[in-house]
N, C-alpha and C positions, 0 to 999 in steps of 0.2 A: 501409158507412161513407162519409159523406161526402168527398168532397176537402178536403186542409189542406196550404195552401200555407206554405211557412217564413215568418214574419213578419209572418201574416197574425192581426190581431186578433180573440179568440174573445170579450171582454167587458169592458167601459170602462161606467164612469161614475162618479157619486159618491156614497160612503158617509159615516155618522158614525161614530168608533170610540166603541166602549161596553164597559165592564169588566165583570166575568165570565168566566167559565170557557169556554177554546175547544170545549168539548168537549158546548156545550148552545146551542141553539137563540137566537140576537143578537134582537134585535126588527129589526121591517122598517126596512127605510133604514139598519139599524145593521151592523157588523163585528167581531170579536173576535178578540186576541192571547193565547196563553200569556204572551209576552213582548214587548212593544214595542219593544225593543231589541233583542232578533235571535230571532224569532218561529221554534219548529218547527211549530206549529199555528195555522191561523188559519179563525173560520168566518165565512163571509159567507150575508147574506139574499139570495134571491134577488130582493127588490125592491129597489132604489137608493136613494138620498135624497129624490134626484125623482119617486121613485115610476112608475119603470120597471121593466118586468119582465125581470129580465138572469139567468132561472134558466137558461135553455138555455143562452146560453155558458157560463155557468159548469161546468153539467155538461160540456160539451162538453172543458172541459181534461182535457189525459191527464199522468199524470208526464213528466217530462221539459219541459211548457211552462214559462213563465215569468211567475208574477205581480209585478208592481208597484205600489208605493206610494209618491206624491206629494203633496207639500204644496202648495196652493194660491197658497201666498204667496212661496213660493222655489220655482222650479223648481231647484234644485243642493240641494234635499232631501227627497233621494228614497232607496225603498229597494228593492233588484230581488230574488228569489227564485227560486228552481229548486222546481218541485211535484215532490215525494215518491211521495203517495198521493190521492185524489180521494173521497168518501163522500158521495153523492145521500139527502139526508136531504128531501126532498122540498117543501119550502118554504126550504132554506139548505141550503150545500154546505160540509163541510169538507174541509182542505187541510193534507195534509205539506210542509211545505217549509224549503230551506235557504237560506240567505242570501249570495247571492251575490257583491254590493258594495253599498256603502255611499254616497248623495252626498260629496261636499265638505263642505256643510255639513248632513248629515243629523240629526236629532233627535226622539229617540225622541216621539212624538203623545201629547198625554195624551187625556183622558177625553173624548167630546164633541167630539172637532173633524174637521171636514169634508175629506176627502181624495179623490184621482182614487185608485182603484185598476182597473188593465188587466192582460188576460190575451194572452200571443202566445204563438203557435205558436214553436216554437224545435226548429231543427236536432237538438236533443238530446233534442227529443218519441219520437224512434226508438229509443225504447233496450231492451236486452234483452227479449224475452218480448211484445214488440208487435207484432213485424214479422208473427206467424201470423196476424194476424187480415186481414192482407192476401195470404199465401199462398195458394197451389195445393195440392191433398191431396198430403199428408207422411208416405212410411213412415218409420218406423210414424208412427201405428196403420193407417193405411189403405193395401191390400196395394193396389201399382199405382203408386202416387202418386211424388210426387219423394224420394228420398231425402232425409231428415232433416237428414245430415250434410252433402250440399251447399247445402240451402238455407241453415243456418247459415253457411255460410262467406261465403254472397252475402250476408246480412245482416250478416254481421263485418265486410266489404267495404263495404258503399255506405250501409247502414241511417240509419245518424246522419249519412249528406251527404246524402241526399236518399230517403227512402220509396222515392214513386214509383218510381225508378230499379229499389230494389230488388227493390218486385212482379214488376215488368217483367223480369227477369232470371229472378227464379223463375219464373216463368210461361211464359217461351222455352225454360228447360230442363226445366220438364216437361215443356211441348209436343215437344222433342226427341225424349224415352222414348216416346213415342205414335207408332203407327203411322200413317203421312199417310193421308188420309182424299180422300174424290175432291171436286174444286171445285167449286162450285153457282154457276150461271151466270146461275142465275133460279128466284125461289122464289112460286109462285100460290096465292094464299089462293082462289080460285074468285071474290074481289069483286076483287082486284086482285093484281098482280103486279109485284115489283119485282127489276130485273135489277141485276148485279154486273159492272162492268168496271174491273178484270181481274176474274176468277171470285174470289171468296175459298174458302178451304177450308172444306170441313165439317167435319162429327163433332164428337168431344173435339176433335183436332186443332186444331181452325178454331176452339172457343169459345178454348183457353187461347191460340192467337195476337191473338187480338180482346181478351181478358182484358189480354194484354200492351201490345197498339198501346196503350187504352184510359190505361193506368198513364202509359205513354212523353208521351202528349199533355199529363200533369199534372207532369210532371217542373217542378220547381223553376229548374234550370240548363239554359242550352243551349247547348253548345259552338257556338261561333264560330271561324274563322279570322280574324286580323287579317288586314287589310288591309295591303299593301306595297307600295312603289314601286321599278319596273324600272327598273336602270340606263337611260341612254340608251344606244339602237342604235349610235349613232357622236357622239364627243365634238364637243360646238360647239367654232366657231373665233372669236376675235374679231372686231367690223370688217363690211361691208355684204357679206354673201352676192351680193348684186348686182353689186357693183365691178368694173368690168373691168382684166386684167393690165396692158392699157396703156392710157396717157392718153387719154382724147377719142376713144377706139374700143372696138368689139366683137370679139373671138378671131373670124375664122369659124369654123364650121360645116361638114364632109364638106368 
């Protein structure tokens, strides 16, 4: 599976909305509602208005992202959605969703008129029954593998703040249950050879640690420490550091 960064747009451009049944095939450049006023189904073509082909990201959304739909003429009416469910109908893609807010001045689109609809990745893309597809084998069913019951916890844990994170976690502790494997310091195809330093580990061992750096480099967030400022070593005094005690002379010296 690709990487998908939280916030990161899977498909933008502009449709016409066209009436009809969400549940049957919009014509190209078109889109369709059950309901225009607060839609659970909606199917989009996978070609634009402009006659862009935007089938891939559209597949590309999982439940949990986020579609939206904006008016052209007011940006403050708009309407944002949480996906449900996804269904690759192969020329248009339909979509479960719930409606999440509403513009200001939002109002429902009639028939025919021209709209930005985008798709983004959203924190809430991780949600239950997703995280295995980023997992390490999971007993059950697979005798060996991480136990089931802690990888759910690390995905109860981290899943919906950031994926990444969570692979990366499963992935360390499977590689825990694994017996260490001996580091490989230099590996020779017979045309060429490329060395390791430090050595990385082999085996299983060495892939589910690679598997984990791997995840950790796509992580979302990166902790920081702020930055602080140290008191001063010794408090100023007012007045010329220079100044001598008395008038018109220097203190001596030894």
């Amino acid at each position: 599976m690709a990487s998908r960064s939280v916030g990161a747009i899977l498909a933008a451009g502009y449709w016409d909305t066209q009436t009809g049944a969400a549940t049957s095939a919009p014509g190209t450049g078109k889109y369709r509602a059950d309901s225009w006023t607060a839609p659970t189904l909606l199917a989009i073509a996978g070609t634009d208005g402009d006659g862009y082909d935007r089938h891939a990201g559209l597949a590309s959304i999982l439940p949990g992202d986020l579609l939206a739909q904006l008016s052209r003429a007011d940006s403050q009416n708009y309407q944002r959605m949480t996906v449900t469910s996804v269904t690759d109908n192969a020329t248009w893609v339909a979509f479960g969703v719930e409606v999440t807010e509403n513009g200001p001045t939002f109002a429902a689109p009639g028939s025919n008129t021209r709209y930005l609809v985008e798709a983004f990745v959203t924190a809430q893309a991780g949600t239950p029954g997703m995280w295995q597809s980023w997992a390490p084998p999971l007993n059950p069913p697979t005798a060996g593998g991480l136990d089931a019951t802690v990888a759910q916890a690390i995905a109860d844990a981290t899943w919906t703040d950031d994926p990444h994170l969570c692979a990366a976690l499963q992935w360390e502790s499977y590689a825990a249950t694994l017996p260490p494997s001996p580091s490989v310091a230099q590996v020779s195809t017979g045309v060429q050879s490329v060395s390791y330093q430090p050595p990385m580990p082999g085996g299983d061992y060495g892939a589910a640690m690679a598997r984990a750096a791997w995840h950790r480099s796509l992580m979302a967030t990166i902790a920081t420490v702020p930055l602080t400022q140290a008191a001063p070593a010794m408090a100023s005094v007012a007045g010329d550091p220079w100044a001598s005690d008395w008038p018109g002379e220097w203190w001596p010296v030894g």
